[in-house]
VMD Tcl script that draws the C-alpha trace (Angstrom):
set ca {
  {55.06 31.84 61.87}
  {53.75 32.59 58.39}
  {54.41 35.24 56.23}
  {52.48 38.68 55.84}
  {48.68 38.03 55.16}
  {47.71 39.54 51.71}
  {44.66 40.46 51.70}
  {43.80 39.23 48.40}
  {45.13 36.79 46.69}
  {47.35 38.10 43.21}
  {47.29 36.27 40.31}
  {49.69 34.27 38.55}
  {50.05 36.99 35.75}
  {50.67 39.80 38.88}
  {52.86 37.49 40.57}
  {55.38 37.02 36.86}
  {54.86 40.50 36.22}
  {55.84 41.90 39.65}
  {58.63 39.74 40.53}
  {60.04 41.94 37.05}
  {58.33 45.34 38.55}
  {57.83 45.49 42.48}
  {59.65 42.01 43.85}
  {59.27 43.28 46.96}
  {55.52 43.51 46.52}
  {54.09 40.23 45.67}
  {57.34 37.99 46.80}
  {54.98 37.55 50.14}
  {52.06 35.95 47.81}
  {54.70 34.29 45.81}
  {55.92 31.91 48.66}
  {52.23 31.00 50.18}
  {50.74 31.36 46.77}
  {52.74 30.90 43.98}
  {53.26 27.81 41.22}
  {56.96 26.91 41.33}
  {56.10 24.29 38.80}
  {54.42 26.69 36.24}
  {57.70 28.76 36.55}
  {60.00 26.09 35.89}
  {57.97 25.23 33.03}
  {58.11 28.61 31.58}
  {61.85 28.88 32.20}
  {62.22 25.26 30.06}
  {60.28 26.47 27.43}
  {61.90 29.25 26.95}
  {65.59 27.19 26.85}
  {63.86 24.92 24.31}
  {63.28 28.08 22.07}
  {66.27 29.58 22.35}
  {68.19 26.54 21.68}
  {65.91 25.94 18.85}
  {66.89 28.98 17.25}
  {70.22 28.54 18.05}
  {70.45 25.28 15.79}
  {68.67 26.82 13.37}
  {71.15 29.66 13.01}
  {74.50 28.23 13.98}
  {73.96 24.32 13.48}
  {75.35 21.60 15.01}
  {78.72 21.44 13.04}
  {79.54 24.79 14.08}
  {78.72 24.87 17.92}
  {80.85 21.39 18.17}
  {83.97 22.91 16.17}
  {83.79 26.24 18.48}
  {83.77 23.80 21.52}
  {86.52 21.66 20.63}
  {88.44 25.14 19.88}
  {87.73 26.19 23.90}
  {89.09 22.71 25.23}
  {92.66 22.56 25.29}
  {92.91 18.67 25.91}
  {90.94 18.48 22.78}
  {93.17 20.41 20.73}
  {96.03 17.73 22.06}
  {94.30 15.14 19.98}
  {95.86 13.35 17.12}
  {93.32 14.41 13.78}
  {91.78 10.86 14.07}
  {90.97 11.10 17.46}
  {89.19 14.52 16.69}
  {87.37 13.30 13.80}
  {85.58 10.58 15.50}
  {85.05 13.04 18.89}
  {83.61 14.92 16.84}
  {81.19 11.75 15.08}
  {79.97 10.70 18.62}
  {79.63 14.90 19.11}
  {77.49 14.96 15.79}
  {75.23 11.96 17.43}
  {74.88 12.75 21.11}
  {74.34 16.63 20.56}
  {71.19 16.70 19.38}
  {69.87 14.64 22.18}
  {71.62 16.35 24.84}
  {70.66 19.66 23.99}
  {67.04 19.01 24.32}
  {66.96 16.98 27.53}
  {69.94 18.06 29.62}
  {69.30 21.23 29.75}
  {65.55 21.08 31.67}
  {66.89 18.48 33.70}
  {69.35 19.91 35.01}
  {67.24 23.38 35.70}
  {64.83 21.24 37.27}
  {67.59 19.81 39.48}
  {69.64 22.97 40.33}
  {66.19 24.57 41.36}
  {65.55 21.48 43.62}
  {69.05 21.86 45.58}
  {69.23 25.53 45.62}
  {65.83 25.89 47.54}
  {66.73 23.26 49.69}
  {70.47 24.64 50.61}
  {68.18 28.06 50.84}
  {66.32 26.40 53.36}
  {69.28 25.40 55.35}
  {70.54 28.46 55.25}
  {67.95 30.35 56.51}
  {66.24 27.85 59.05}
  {69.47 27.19 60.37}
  {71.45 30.16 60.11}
  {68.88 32.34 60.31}
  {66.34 30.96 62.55}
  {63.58 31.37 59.80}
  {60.66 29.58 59.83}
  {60.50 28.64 56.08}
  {59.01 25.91 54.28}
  {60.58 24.06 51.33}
  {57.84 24.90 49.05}
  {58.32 28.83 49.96}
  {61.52 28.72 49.06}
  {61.44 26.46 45.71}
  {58.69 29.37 45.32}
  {60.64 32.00 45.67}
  {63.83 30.48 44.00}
  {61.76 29.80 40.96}
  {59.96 33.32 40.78}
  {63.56 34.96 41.36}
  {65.06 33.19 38.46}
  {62.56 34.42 35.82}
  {63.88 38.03 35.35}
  {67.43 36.95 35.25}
  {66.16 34.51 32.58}
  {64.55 36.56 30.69}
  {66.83 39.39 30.13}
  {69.56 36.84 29.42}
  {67.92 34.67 26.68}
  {66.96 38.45 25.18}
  {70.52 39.28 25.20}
  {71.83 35.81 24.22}
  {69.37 35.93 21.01}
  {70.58 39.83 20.37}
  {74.03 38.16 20.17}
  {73.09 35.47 18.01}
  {71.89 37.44 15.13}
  {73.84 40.37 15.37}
  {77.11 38.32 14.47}
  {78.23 36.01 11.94}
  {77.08 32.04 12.81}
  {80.86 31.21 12.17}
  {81.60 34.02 14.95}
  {79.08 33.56 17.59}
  {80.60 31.94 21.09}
  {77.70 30.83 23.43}
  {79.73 30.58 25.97}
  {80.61 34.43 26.48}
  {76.92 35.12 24.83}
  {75.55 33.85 27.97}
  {76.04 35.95 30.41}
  {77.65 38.90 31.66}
  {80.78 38.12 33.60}
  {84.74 39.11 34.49}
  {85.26 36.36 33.70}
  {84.16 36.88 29.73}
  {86.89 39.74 29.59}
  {90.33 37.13 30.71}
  {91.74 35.23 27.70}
  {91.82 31.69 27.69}
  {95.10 30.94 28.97}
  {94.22 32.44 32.23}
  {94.83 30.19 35.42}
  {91.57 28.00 35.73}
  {90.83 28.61 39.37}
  {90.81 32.54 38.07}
  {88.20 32.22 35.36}
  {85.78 30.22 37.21}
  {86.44 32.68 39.78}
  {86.05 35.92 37.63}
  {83.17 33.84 36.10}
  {81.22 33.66 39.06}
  {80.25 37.30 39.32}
  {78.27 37.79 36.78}
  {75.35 40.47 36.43}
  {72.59 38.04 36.07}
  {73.64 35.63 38.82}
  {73.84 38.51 40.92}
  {70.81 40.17 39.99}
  {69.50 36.71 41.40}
  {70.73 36.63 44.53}
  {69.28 39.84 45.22}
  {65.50 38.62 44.36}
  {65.65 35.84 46.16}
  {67.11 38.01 49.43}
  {64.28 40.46 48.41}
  {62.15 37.14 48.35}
  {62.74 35.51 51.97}
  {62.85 39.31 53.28}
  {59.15 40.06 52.22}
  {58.05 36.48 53.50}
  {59.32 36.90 56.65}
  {58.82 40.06 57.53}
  {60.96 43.52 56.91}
  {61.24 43.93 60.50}
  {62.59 40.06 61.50}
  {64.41 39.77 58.43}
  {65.37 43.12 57.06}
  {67.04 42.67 53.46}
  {70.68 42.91 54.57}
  {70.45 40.05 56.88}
  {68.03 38.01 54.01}
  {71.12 38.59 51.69}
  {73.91 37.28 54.02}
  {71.23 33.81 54.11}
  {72.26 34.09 50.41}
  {75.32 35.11 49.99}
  {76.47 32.65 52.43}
  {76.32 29.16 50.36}
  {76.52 31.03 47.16}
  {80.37 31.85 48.70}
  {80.82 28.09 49.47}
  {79.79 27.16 46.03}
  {81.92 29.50 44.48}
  {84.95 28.29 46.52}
  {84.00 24.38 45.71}
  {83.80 25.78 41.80}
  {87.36 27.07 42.17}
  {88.71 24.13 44.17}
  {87.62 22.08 41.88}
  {89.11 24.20 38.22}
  {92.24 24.59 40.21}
  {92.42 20.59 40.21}
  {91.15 19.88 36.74}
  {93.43 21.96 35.10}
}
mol new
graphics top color blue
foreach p $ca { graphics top sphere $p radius 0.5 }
foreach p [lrange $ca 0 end-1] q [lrange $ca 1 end] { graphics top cylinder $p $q radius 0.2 }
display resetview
């Protein structure tokens, strides 16, 4: 089986701009059709600005300082010990600011359509490709994206460098209301429902549903295919806070 014929073929501009406007439109064209590669690129770019400007405003001094503030086995370290964490910080920063982060989108996007695929050829009986879903995985991220690098940057120049936390700047979670000395396993918990995230899950359910057909995979039943792993990972997350401490 294939997904719903379109009978012609949209753009790459109409497939961005309805994935923000009418998902459930052009998600069908999106999985034949669309360029999860020209996505992801857009996505990095975007990361590379915003952490461009982030430097700019905040600089590297300040964003190690506010991290070694957040880590409580840092803060257990004699003054030497800090000072020259914070040397190799001062060296390896700049460097891993500008390649980890597209690696690792490019890698998260790469498992999360293929445990997407699982999930729905073998829970669901769908008959999916991987390059539908990395397309519709990639397309589904880009609103989320969006909307969060606008806020992040809103945050970023509304407050004081000295004041600005990137951590609760990035998102909007439970988990950004609990204080620090909250139980691990309870943050990453109360961390994992977050509006973006969630937003999300429902394009890519609104994704597979259009692809395979309202009437074989109605949204509901395209969400569970989502929800389900999503639930496992959020239960490894927790497992795994609750042992680190």
């Amino acid at each position: 089986m294939t997904g719903p014929e379109q009978k012609t073929a949209l753009s790459e501009f109409e497939r961005m701009a309805g994935v923000f406007t009418d998902p459930g439109r052009v998600f069908a064209d999106v999985a034949e059709r669309g360029r999860w590669w020209l996505v992801l690129l857009v996505l990095i770019a975007l990361n590379v600005v915003v952490m461009t400007l982030m430097v700019g405003r905040v600089g590297y001094d300040q964003m190690i300082e506010k991290a070694f503030e957040q880590s409580p086995r840092l803060q257990e370290m004699s003054p030497e010990q800090r000072m020259q964490a914070m040397e190799q910080q001062r060296k390896f920063m700049p460097i891993a600011i500008r390649v980890l982060p597209p690696l690792a989108m490019a890698a998260a996007l790469f498992v999360v359509a293929g445990v997407l695929l699982f999930s729905f050829r073998m829970l669901l009986d769908a008959e999916v490709k991987y390059g539908h879903a990395l397309n519709i995985t990639a397309y589904a991220w880009l609103p989320p994206a969006v909307a969060g690098n606008a806020m992040f940057l809103a945050l970023l120049y509304l407050k004081p460098p000295e004041e600005f936390d990137a951590e609760a700047a990035g998102g909007l979670s439970i988990g950004s209301f609990l204080s620090r000395d909250t139980a691990p396993w309870l943050r990453s918990l109360a961390s994992s429902f977050d509006l973006f995230t969630l937003w999300t899950i429902l394009l890519i359910a609104a994704g597979f549903s259009a692809y395979c057909g309202k009437r074989k995979m109605p949204f509901g039943r395209a969400l569970w295919g989502v929800l389900a792993p999503w639930f496992v990972y959020v239960l490894g997350k927790m497992g795994f806070a609750a042992l680190m401490g």
